[in-house]
C-alpha positions as CSV (number, residue, x, y, z in Angstrom):
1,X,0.8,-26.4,9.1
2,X,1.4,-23.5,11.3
3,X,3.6,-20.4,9.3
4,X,4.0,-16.9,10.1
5,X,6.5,-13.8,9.0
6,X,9.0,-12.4,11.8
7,X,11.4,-9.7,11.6
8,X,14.8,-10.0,13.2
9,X,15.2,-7.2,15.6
10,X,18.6,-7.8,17.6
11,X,20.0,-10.0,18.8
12,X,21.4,-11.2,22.8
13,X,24.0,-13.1,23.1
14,X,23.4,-16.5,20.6
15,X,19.9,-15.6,20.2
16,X,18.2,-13.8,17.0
17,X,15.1,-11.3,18.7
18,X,12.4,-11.5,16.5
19,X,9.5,-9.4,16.1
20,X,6.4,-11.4,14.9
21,X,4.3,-9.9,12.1
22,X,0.5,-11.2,12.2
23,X,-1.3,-13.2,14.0
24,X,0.7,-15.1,17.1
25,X,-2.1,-17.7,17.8
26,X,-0.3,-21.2,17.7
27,X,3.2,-20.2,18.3
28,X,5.0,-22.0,21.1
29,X,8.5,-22.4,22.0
30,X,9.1,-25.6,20.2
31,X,7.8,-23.6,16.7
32,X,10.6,-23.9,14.3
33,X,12.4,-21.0,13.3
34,X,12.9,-21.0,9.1
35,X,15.2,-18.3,8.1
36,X,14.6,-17.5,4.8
37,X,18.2,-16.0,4.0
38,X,17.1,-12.6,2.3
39,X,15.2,-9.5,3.4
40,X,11.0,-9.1,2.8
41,X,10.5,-8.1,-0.7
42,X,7.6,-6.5,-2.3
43,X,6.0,-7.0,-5.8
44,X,6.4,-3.7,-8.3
45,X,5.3,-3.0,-11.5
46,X,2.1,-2.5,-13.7
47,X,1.0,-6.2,-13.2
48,X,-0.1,-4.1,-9.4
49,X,-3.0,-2.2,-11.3
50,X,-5.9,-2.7,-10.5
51,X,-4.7,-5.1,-7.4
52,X,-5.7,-5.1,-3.3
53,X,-2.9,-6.2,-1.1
54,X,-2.0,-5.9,2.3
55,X,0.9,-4.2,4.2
56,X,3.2,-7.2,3.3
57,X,2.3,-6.5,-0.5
58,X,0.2,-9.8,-0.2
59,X,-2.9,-9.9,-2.5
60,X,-6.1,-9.9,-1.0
61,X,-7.8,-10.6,-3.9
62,X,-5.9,-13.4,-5.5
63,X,-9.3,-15.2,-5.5
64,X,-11.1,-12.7,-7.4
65,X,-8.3,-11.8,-9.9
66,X,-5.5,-14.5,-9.6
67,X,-1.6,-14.7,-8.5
68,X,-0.2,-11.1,-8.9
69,X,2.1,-10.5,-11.9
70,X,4.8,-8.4,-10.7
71,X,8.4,-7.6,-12.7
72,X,10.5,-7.0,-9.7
73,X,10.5,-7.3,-6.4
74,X,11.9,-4.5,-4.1
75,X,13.1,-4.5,-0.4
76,X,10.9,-3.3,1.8
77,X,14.3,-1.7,3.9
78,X,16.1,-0.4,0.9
79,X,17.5,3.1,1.8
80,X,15.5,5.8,1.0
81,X,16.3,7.8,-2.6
82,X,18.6,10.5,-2.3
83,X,16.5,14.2,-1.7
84,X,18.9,16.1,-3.3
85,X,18.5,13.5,-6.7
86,X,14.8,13.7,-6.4
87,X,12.7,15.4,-9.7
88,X,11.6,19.1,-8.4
89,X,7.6,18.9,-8.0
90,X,7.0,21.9,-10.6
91,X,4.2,20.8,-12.7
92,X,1.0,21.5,-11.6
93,X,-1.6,18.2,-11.3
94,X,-5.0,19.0,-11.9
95,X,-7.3,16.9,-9.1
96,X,-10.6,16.6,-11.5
97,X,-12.7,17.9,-7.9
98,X,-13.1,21.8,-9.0
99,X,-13.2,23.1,-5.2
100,X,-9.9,21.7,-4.8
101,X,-8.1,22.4,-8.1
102,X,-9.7,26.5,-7.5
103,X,-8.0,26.6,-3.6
104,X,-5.2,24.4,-3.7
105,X,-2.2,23.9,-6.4
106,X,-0.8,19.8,-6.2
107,X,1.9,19.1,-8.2
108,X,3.0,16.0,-10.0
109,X,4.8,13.5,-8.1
110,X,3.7,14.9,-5.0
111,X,2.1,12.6,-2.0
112,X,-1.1,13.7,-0.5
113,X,-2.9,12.6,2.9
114,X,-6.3,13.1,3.7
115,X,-7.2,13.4,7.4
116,X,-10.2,14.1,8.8
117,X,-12.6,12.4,11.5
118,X,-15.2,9.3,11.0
119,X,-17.9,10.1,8.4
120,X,-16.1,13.5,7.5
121,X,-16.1,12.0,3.0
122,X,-12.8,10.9,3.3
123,X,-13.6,7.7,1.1
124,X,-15.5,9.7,-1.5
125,X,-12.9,12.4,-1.7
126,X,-10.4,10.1,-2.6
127,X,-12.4,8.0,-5.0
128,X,-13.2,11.1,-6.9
129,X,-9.2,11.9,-6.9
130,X,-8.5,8.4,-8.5
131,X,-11.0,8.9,-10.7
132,X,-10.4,12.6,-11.6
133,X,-7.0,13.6,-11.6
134,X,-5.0,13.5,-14.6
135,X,-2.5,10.6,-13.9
136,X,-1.3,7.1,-15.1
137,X,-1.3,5.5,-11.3
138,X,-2.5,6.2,-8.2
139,X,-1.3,4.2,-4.9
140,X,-4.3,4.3,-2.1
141,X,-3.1,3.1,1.4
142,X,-6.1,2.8,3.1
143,X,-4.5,3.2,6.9
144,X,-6.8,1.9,9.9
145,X,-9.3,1.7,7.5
146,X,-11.6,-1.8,8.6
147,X,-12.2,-4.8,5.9
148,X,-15.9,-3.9,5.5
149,X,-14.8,-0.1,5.0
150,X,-12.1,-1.3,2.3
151,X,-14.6,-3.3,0.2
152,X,-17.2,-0.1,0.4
153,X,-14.4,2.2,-1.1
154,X,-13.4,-0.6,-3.9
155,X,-17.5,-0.7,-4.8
156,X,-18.9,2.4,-4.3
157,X,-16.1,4.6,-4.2
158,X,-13.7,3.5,-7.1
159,X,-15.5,1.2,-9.1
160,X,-13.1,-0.8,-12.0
161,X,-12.6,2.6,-13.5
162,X,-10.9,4.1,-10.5
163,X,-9.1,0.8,-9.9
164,X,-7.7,0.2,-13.3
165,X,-5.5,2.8,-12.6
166,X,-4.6,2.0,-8.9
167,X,-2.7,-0.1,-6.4
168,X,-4.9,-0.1,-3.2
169,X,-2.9,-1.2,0.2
């Protein structure tokens, strides 16, 4: 059976636009349109830790660990929370990497990027964030990062110590 995800992007006249997400190999256009009737929701909660999934919130390693156990699900296009309701950032975060922690004040709750070109230790500096910084959860989106490059960073990088405390995307 042929199945794949689409996203209704307007609409012309008495026709839905959709936007396919994934692969379109196989589509056609006598492929039957499902809607499902609700918007994409993704898993939440602490059954996450310790889980790999992909953009969708998918696991990728239901194999290895089994189905995901998740206490909600969220919408992916839920509006945004409110910035003047947001927590002020005020309490500094110590990053367990003393060259950082010495130059550069983080603060709880705050949402860090590291950018920097191919084989600049982008990898290892975050696995030794995960695994230093004083924190209950981490969230890792490894953006445009290849599949060989993602199982490195789980292995080498994070190990089960750093990924008992994550969610990696």
């Amino acid at each position: 059976d042929f199945e794949m995800k689409a996203e209704v992007v307007g609409f012309a006249r008495d026709a839905a636009l959709l936007t396919p997400i994934g692969d379109m190999y196989g589509i056609s256009a006598a492929t039957e349109v499902i809607p499902t009737g609700r918007a994409h929701l993704v898993p939440v909660g602490f059954g996450l830790l310790g889980r790999v999934l992909d953009g969708l919130g998918r696991p990728l390693d239901e194999a290895e660990r089994g189905p995901l156990e998740a206490s909600k699900f969220y919408p992916v296009f839920a509006d945004a929370p409110d910035p003047l309701k947001r927590r002020i950032i005020s309490q500094p975060l110590e990053l367990g990497v003393r060259a950082l922690d010495s130059v550069l004040t983080c603060g709880e709750g705050q949402r860090m990027g590291i950018f920097a070109a191919a084989g600049g230790g982008k990898s290892t500096l975050m696995g030794m964030l995960v695994k230093g910084a004083d924190v209950d959860v981490t969230v890792v989106a490894l953006i445009g990062e290849r599949g060989r490059e993602v199982r490195e960073f789980l292995e080498t990088e994070l190990g089960e110590e750093g990924r008992k405390k994550s969610v990696i995307v």
